[in-house]
MARLOBA-297809 format. One record per residue (C-alpha): x, y, z; residue number from 1. Coordinates in nm, 3 decimals. Example, Ala and Ser with C-alpha at 12.3 -4.5 7.8 and 13.67 -1.06 7.14 Angstrom:
# residues 2
      c1      c2      c3 num
   1.230  -0.450   0.780   1
   1.367  -0.106   0.714   2
***
This chain:
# residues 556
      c1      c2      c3 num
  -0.617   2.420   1.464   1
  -0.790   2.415   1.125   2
  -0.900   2.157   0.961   3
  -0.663   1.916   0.671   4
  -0.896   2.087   0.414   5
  -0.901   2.421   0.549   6
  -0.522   2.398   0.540   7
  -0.435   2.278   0.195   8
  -0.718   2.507   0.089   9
  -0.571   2.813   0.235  10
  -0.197   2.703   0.155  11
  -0.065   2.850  -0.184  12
   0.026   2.617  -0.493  13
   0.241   2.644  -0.761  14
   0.189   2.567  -1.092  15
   0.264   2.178  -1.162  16
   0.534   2.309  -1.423  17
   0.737   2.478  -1.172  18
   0.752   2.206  -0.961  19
   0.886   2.020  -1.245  20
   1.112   2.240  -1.369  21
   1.294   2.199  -0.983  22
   1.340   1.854  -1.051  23
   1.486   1.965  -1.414  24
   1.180   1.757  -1.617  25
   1.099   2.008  -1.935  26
   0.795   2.155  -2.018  27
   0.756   1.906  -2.302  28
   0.747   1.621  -2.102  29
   0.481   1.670  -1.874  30
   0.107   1.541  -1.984  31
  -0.113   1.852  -1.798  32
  -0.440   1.759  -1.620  33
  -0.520   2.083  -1.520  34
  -0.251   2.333  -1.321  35
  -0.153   2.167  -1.068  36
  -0.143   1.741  -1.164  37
   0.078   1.591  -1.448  38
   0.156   1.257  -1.550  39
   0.536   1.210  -1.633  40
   0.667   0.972  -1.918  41
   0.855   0.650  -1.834  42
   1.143   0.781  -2.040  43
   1.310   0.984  -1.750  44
   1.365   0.684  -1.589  45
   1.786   0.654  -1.544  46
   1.887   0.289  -1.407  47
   2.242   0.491  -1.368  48
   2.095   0.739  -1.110  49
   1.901   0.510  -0.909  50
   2.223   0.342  -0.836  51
   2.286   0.639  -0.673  52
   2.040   0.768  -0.522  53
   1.894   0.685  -0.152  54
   1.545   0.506  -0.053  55
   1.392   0.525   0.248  56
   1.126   0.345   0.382  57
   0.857   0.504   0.625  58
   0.659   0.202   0.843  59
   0.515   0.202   1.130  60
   0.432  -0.062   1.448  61
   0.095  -0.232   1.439  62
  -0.189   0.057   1.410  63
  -0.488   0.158   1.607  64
  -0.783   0.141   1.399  65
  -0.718   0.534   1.303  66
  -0.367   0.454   1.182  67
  -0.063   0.605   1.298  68
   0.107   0.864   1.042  69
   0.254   0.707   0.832  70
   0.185   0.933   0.516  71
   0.233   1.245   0.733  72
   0.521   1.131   0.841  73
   0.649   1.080   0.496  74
   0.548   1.376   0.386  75
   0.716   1.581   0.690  76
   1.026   1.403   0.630  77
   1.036   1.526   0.234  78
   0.970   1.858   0.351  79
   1.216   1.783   0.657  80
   1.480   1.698   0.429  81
   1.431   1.996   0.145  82
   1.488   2.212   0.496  83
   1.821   2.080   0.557  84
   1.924   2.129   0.203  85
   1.854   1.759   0.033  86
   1.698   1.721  -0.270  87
   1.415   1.506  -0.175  88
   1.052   1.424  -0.250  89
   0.829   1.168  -0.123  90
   0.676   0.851  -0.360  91
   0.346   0.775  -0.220  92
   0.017   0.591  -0.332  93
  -0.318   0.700  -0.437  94
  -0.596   0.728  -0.197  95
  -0.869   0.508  -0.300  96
  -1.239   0.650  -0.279  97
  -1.393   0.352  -0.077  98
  -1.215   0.502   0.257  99
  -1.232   0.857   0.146 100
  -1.640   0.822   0.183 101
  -1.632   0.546   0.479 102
  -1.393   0.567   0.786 103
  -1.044   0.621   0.741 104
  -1.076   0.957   0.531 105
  -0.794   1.028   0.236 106
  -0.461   0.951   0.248 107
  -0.240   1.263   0.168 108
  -0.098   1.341   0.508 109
  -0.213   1.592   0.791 110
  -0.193   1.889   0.897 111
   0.110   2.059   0.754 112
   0.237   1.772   0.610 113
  -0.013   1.737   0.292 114
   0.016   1.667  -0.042 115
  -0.213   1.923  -0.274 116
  -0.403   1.945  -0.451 117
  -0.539   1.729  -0.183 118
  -0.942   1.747  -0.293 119
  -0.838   1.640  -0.622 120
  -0.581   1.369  -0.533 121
  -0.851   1.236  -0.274 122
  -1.109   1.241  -0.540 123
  -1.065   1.151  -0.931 124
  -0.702   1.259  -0.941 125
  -0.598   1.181  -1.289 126
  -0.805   0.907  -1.372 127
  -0.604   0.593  -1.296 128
  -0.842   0.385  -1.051 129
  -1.107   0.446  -1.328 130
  -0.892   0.295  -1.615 131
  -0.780  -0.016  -1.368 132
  -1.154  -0.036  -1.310 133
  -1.260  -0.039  -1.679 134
  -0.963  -0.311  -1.774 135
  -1.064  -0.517  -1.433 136
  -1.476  -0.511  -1.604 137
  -1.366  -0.550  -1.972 138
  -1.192  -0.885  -1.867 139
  -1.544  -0.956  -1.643 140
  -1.736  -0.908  -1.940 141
  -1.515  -1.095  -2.150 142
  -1.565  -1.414  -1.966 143
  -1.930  -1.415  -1.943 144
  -1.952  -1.321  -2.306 145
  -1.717  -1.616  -2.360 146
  -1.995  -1.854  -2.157 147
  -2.277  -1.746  -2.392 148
  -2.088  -1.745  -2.711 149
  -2.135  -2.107  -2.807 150
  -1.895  -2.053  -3.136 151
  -1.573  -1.975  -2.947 152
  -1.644  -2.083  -2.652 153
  -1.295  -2.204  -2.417 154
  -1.525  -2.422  -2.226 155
  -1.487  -2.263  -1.919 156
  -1.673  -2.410  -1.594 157
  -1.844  -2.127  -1.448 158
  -1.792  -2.280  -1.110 159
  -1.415  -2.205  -1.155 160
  -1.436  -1.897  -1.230 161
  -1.240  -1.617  -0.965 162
  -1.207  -1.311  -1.157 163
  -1.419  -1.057  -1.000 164
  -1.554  -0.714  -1.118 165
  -1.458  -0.397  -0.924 166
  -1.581  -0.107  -0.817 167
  -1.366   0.168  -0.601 168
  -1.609   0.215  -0.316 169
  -1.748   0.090  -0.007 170
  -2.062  -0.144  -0.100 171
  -2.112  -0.453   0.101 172
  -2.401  -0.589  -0.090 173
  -2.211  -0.657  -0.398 174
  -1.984  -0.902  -0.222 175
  -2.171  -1.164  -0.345 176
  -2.443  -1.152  -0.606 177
  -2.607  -1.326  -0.891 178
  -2.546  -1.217  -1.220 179
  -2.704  -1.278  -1.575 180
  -3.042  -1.285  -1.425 181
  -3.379  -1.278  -1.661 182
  -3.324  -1.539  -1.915 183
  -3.079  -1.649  -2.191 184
  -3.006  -1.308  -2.365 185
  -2.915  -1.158  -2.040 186
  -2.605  -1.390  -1.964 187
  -2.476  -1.722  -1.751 188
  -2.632  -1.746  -1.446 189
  -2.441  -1.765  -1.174 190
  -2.239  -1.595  -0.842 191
  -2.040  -1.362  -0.851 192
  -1.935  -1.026  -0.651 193
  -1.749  -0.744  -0.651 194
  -1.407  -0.576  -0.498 195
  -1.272  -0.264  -0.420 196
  -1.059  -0.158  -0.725 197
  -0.723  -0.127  -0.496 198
  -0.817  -0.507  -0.411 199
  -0.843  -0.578  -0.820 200
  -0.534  -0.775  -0.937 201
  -0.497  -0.518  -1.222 202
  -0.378  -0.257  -0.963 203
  -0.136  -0.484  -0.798 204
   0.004  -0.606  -1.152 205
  -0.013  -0.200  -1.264 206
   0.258  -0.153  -0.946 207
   0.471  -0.495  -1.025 208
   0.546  -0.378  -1.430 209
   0.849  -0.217  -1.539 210
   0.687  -0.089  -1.882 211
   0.409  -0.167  -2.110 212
   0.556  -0.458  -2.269 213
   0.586  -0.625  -1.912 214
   0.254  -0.476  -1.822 215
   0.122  -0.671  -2.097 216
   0.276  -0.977  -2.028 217
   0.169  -1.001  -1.701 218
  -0.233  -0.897  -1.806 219
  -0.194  -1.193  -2.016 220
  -0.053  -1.424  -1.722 221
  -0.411  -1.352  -1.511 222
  -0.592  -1.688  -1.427 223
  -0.928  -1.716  -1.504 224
  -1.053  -2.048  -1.388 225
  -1.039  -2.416  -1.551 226
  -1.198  -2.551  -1.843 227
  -1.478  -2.836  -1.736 228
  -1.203  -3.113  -1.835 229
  -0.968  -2.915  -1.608 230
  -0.703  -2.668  -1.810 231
  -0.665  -2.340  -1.656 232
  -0.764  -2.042  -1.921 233
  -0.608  -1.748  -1.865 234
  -0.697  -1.357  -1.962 235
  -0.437  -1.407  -2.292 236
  -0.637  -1.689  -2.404 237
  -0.948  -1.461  -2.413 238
  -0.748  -1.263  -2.660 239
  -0.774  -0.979  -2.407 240
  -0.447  -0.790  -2.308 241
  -0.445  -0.544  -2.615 242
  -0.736  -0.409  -2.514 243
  -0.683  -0.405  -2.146 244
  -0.350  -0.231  -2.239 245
  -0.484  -0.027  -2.433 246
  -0.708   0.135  -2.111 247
  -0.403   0.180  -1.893 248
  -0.194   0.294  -2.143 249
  -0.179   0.642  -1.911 250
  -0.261   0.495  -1.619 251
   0.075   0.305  -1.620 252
   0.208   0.643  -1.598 253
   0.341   0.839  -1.252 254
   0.197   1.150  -1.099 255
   0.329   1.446  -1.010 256
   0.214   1.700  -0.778 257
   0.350   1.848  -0.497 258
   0.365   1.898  -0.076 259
   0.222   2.211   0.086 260
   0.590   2.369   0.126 261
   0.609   2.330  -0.298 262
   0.849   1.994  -0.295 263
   0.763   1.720  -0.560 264
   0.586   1.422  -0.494 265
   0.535   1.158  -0.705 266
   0.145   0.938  -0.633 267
   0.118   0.640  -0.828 268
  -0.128   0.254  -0.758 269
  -0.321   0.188  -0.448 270
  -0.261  -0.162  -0.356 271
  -0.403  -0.280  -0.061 272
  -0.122  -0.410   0.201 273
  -0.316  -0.683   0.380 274
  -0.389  -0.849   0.062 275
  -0.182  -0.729  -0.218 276
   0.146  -0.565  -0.164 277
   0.085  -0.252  -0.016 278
   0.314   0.005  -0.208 279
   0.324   0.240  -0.466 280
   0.436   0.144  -0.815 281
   0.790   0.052  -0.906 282
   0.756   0.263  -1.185 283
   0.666   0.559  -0.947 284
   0.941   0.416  -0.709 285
   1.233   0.415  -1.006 286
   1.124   0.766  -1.137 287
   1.176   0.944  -0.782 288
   1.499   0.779  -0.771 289
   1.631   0.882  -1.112 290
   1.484   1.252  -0.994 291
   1.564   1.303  -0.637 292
   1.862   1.238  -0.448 293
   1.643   1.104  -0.159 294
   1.303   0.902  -0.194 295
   1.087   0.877   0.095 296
   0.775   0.568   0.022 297
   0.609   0.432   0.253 298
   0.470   0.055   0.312 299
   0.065  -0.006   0.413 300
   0.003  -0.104   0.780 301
   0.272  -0.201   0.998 302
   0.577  -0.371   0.933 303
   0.439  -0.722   0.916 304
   0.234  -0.666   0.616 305
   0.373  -0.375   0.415 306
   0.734  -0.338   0.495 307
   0.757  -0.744   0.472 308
   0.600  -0.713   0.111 309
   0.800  -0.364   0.007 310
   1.120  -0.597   0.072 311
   1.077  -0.917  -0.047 312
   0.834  -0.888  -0.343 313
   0.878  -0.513  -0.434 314
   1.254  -0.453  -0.395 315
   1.373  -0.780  -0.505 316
   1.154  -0.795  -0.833 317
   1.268  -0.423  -0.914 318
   1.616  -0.454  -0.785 319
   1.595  -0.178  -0.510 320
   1.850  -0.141  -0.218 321
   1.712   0.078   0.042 322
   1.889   0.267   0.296 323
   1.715   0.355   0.618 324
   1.385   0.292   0.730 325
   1.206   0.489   0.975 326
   0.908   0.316   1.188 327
   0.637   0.489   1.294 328
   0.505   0.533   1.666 329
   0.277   0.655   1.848 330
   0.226   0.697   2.244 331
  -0.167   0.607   2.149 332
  -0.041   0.345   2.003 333
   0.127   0.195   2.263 334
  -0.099   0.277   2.520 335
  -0.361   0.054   2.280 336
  -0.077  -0.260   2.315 337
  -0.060  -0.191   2.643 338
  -0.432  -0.287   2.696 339
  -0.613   0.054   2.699 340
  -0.947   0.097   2.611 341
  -1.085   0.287   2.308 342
  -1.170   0.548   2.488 343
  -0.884   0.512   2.739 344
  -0.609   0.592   2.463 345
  -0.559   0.956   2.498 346
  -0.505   0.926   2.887 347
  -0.138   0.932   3.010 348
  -0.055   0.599   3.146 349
   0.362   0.534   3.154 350
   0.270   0.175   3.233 351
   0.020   0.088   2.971 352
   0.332   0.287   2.678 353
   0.621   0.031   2.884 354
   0.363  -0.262   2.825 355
   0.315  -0.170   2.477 356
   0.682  -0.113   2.395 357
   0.692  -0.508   2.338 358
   0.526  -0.413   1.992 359
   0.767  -0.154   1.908 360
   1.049  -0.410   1.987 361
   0.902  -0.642   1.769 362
   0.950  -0.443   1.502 363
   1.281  -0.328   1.518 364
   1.377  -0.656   1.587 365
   1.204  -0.782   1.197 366
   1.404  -0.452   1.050 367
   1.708  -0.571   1.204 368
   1.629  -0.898   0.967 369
   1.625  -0.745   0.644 370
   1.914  -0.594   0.796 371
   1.835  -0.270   0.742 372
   1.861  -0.002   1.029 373
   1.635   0.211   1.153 374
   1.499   0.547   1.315 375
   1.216   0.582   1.544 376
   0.938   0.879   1.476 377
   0.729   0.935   1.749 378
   0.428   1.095   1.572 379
   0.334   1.327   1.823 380
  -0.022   1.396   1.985 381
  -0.153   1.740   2.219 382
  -0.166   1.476   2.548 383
   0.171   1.304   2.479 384
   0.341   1.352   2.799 385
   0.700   1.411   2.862 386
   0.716   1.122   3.073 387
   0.604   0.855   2.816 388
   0.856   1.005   2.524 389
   1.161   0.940   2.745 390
   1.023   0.580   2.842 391
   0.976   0.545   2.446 392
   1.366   0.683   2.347 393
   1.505   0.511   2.665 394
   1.341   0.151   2.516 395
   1.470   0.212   2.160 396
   1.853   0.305   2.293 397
   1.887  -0.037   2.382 398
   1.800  -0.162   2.039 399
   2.094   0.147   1.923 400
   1.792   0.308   1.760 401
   1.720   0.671   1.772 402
   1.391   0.816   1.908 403
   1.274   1.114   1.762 404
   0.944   1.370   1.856 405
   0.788   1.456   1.519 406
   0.602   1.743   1.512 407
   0.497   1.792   1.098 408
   0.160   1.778   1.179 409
   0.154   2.091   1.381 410
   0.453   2.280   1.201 411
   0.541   2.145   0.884 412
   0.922   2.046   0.778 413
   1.038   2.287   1.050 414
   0.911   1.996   1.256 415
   1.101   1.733   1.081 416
   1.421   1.850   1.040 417
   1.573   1.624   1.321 418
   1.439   1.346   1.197 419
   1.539   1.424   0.866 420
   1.980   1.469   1.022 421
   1.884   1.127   1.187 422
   1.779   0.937   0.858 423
   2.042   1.103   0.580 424
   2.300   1.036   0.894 425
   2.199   0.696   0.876 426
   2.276   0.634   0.524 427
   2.578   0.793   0.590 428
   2.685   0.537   0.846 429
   2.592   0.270   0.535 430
   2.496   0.002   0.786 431
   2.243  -0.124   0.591 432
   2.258  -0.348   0.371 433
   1.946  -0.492   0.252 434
   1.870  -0.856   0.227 435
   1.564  -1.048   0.158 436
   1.413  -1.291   0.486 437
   1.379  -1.566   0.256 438
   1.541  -1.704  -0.099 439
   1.281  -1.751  -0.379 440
   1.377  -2.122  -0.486 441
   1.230  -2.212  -0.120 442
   0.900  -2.405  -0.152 443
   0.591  -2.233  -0.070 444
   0.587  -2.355   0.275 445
   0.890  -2.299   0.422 446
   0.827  -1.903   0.260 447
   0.526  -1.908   0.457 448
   0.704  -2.098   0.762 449
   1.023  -1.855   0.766 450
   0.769  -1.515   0.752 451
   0.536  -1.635   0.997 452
   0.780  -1.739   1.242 453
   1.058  -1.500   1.218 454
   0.815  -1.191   1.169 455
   0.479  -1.261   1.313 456
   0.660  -1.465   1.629 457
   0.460  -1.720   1.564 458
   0.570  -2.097   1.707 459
   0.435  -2.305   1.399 460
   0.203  -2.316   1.059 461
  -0.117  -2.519   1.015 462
  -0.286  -2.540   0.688 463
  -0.659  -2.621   0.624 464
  -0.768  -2.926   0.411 465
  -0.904  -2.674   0.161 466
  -0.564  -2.475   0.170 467
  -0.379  -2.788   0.118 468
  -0.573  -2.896  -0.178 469
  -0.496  -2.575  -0.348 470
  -0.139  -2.546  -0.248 471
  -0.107  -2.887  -0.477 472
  -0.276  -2.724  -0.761 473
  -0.073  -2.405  -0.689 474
   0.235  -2.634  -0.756 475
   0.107  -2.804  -1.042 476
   0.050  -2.468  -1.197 477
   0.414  -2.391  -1.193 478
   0.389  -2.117  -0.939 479
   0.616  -2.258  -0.605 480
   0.855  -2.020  -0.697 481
   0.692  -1.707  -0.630 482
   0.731  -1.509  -0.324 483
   0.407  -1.508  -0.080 484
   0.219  -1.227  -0.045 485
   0.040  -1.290   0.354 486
  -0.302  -1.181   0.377 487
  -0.387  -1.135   0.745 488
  -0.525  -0.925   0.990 489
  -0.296  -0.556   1.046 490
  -0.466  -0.542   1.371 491
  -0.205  -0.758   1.555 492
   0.138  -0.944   1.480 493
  -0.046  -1.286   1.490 494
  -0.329  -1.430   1.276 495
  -0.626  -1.258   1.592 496
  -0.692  -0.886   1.572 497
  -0.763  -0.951   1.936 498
  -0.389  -1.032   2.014 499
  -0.228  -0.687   2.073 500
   0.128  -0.636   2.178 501
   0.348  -0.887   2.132 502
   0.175  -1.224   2.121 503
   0.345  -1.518   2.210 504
   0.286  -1.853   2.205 505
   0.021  -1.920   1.892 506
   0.030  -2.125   1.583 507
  -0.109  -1.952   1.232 508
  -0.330  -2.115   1.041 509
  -0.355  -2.075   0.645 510
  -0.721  -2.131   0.549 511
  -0.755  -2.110   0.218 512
  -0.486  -1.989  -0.088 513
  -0.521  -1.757  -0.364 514
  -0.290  -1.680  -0.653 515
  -0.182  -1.384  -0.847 516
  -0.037  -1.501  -1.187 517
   0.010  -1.183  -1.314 518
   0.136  -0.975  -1.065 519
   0.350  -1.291  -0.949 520
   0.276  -1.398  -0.619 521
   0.084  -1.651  -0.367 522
  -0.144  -1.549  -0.139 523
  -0.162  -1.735   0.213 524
  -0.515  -1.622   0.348 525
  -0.506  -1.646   0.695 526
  -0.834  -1.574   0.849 527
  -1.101  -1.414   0.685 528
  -0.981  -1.108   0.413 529
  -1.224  -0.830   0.320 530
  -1.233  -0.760  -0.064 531
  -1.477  -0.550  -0.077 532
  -1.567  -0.319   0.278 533
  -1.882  -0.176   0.421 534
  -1.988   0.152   0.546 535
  -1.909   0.293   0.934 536
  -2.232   0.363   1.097 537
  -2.178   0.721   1.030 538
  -2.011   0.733   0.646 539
  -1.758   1.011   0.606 540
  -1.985   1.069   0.262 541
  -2.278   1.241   0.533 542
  -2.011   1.536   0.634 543
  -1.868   1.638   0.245 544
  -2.003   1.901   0.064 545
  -1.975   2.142  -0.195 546
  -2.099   2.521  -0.221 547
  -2.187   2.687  -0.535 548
  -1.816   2.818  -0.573 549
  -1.709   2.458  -0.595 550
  -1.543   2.485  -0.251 551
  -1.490   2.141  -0.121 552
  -1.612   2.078   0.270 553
  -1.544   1.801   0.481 554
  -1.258   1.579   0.334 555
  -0.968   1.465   0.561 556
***
């Protein structure tokens, strides 16, 4: 089979203002970056027609290392759906460079189920990591100007200080560095380090705002640190929101391009799921609904993290009811939670998948909490054997789930079209009826307790001293009644990436605490969270080229 690359390249595209015109968005209002990309203005957003319209949610069980599908899946079922007649398109995220270069590769589908252009969306794309980059550093340099400049100084203790600068790639040696080196006119010395711009609070604030005046609010809301006699400063006090505003003035804007069958797709904000919340932007979110009588978004990870965040931070700020969600397996998967090897997982083994069905369950079980109903897709791989499949569908009838074979990969949305009669006959069925796990006048700890418990399985919550010396200053900032937004491993339901399956028996621990001000919530830390990754042993960067025809090789 040819390669992701070697498929968009060879697939053909149509120009961005077609694909518009399907969705009925005029010429006018569509901001060109080149043939192919536009940004859309906030303007077509109808509150009326969301109302209306359906959402579906595509997660998945906890992933290998490689991840399961999830975007392909999403993007099969869009195309899936346009088969059968709906007018869909899918509402996805922007790949972030860091992963493109290191392991994991880009993030618009597989196969047949791509979004193009997929070397630009992989790439720059329209500029928007750049800007949340630039506002991120402004705000950087802003403080440590503020440290030197003895005249206006806020009196901020540069021990205090937690705003990081960004950068959107893999680096591990700026995770911690010294800064403002080589005397007095150079700066404050002192440490400091760098994160991944999907890990920068700008991005998750960028996919929390409903429009630039809330955008600007929360900018202003960021903490900073404390003053040396102990009042927290904050990015407005550092007069530094216009400006910051100002930079992300189009970045605050959605994307539209398309799949490789010519349906719409809307790419907007990156946020990391294990430490931010893990979805596109509501703004991206709203504007597919108010275009498209079905939405198909996904969640990062596996349900635990992503899903857990889409539904009680994302849908509850923005006010979203979804309708069906559809979680993501694979037999590889399973064989992995059933205890096989690296190297073990694409040998047949019908007792390793019935082992690793306890993971599955776990999931639909946490759906069934949200009370929202759901569809299995069994993201299918050459090796899957017949035998496995029906152990897989038999497991999820008890549940009164549907199992379904995917095959977009391989054959596009001829391949999704039963999944795509299972999900609209879902909604039709209107079962669910969405609910949040826990009410956000709850204190931080019973938030924590209820997801931990009811989600992860876990039997109880422990908190470090350190954790529970910030969790008082948490509540003296006036923040207990923000949601939590977990930061833990995706590698396994519990708090170990070593615990695969379903672990039982284990008690959490919360380490440490960090707080979002401006994109509004709490973040538990439990273990340790990487801001800012390293490089595989073999970067994906060593196999991408570029001839003198400006033909792309080697992105996936």
């Amino acid at each position: 089979m040819l390669t992701d690359i070697a498929i968009s390249q060879s697939a053909p595209i149509r120009h961005i203002k077609e694909i518009a015109a399907s969705i009925n968005i005029s010429n006018n209002d569509l901001e060109y970056y080149g043939k192919h990309k536009a940004k859309l203005p906030l303007k077509l957003i109808d509150e009326e027609k969301i109302k209306q319209h359906h959402l579906i949610l595509v997660t998945a069980i906890t992933p290998t290392p490689a991840g399961e599908g999830k975007t392909t899946i999403s993007v099969g079922l869009t195309d899936g759906l346009n088969h059968i007649g709906k007018k869909a398109m899918a509402v996805l995220r922007e790949p972030s460079l860091g992963p493109v270069f290191g392991l994991k590769g880009g993030a618009t589908g597989g196969g047949y189920s791509q979004i193009i252009p997929m070397e630009d969306i992989n790439l720059h794309f329209t500029g928007d990591f750049a800007a949340i980059e630039k506002a991120n550093n402004l705000l950087a340099a802003l403080i440590d100007h503020n440290l030197q400049n003895k005249k206006r100084s806020l009196q901020i203790d540069p021990r205090t200080i937690v705003w990081k600068r960004v950068m959107d790639m893999n680096d591990r040696a700026l995770r911690h560095i010294v800064i403002g080196l080589g005397g007095t006119a150079n700066g404050i010395t002192r440490e400091d380090g760098f994160n991944i711009t999907p890990a920068s609070e700008i991005m998750a604030i960028l996919c929390m705002s409903t429009g630039m005046d809330d955008l600007k609010r929360r900018l202003g809301n960021i903490y900073v640190g404390t003053t040396f006699s102990g009042q927290p400063v904050f990015a407005r006090d550092l007069n530094a929101v216009g400006a910051m505003a100002i930079l992300l003035k189009d970045a605050i804007k959605p994307n539209l391009v398309q799949t490789l069958e010519g349906n719409p797709a809307i790419l907007h904000g990156g946020p990391f799921a294990s430490i931010a919340q893990g979805t596109n932007s509501i703004l991206a979110t709203k504007m597919g609904l108010s275009l498209s009588d079905y939405v198909v978004t996904e969640a990062g990870f596996a349900a635990d993290l992503g899903a857990e965040k889409f539904f009680d931070i994302k849908c509850v700020n923005a006010g979203l009811k979804p309708k069906a969600v559809v979680i993501v397996a694979t037999v590889r998967a399973l064989r992995h939670h059933g205890g096989a090897k690296k190297d073990e997982l694409t040998i047949p083994s019908i007792t390793k998948v019935e082992k690793g069905l306890a993971n599955l369950g776990k999931h639909l079980e946490n759906m069934q909490l949200f009370d929202m109903r759901s569809v299995v897709a069994i993201n299918y791989f050459p090796g899957d054997t017949d035998e496995e499949i029906a152990r897989i569908k038999s497991f999820c009838n008890k549940y009164q789930v549907e199992a379904i074979v995917c095959k977009g990969f391989a054959e596009g949305g001829k391949g999704m079209t039963e999944l795509a009669h299972a999900v609209t006959d879902l909604i039709k069925s209107d079962e669910s009826n969405f609910k949040p796990l826990y009410d956000r006048e709850l204190s931080i700890e019973e938030k924590i307790h209820r997801i931990a418990t009811k989600i992860y399985g876990a039997d109880a919550v422990e908190y470090s001293v350190k954790a529970k010396t910030q969790l008082k200053n948490i509540k003296e900032l006036g923040f207990e009644q923000m949601p939590v937004c977990m930061a833990k491993t995706p590698k396994s339901l519990s708090d170990d990436e070593r615990k695969t399956g379903r672990p039982e028996n284990f008690i959490v621990t919360v380490r440490e605490f960090e707080f979002a001000a401006g994109a509004g919530f709490v973040i538990p830390i439990l273990g340790e969270m990487m801001r800012m990754p390293g490089l595989p042993v073999i970067p994906a960067a060593e196999g991408i080229d570029i001839d003198a025809n400006g033909v792309i090789t080697g992105l996936s």
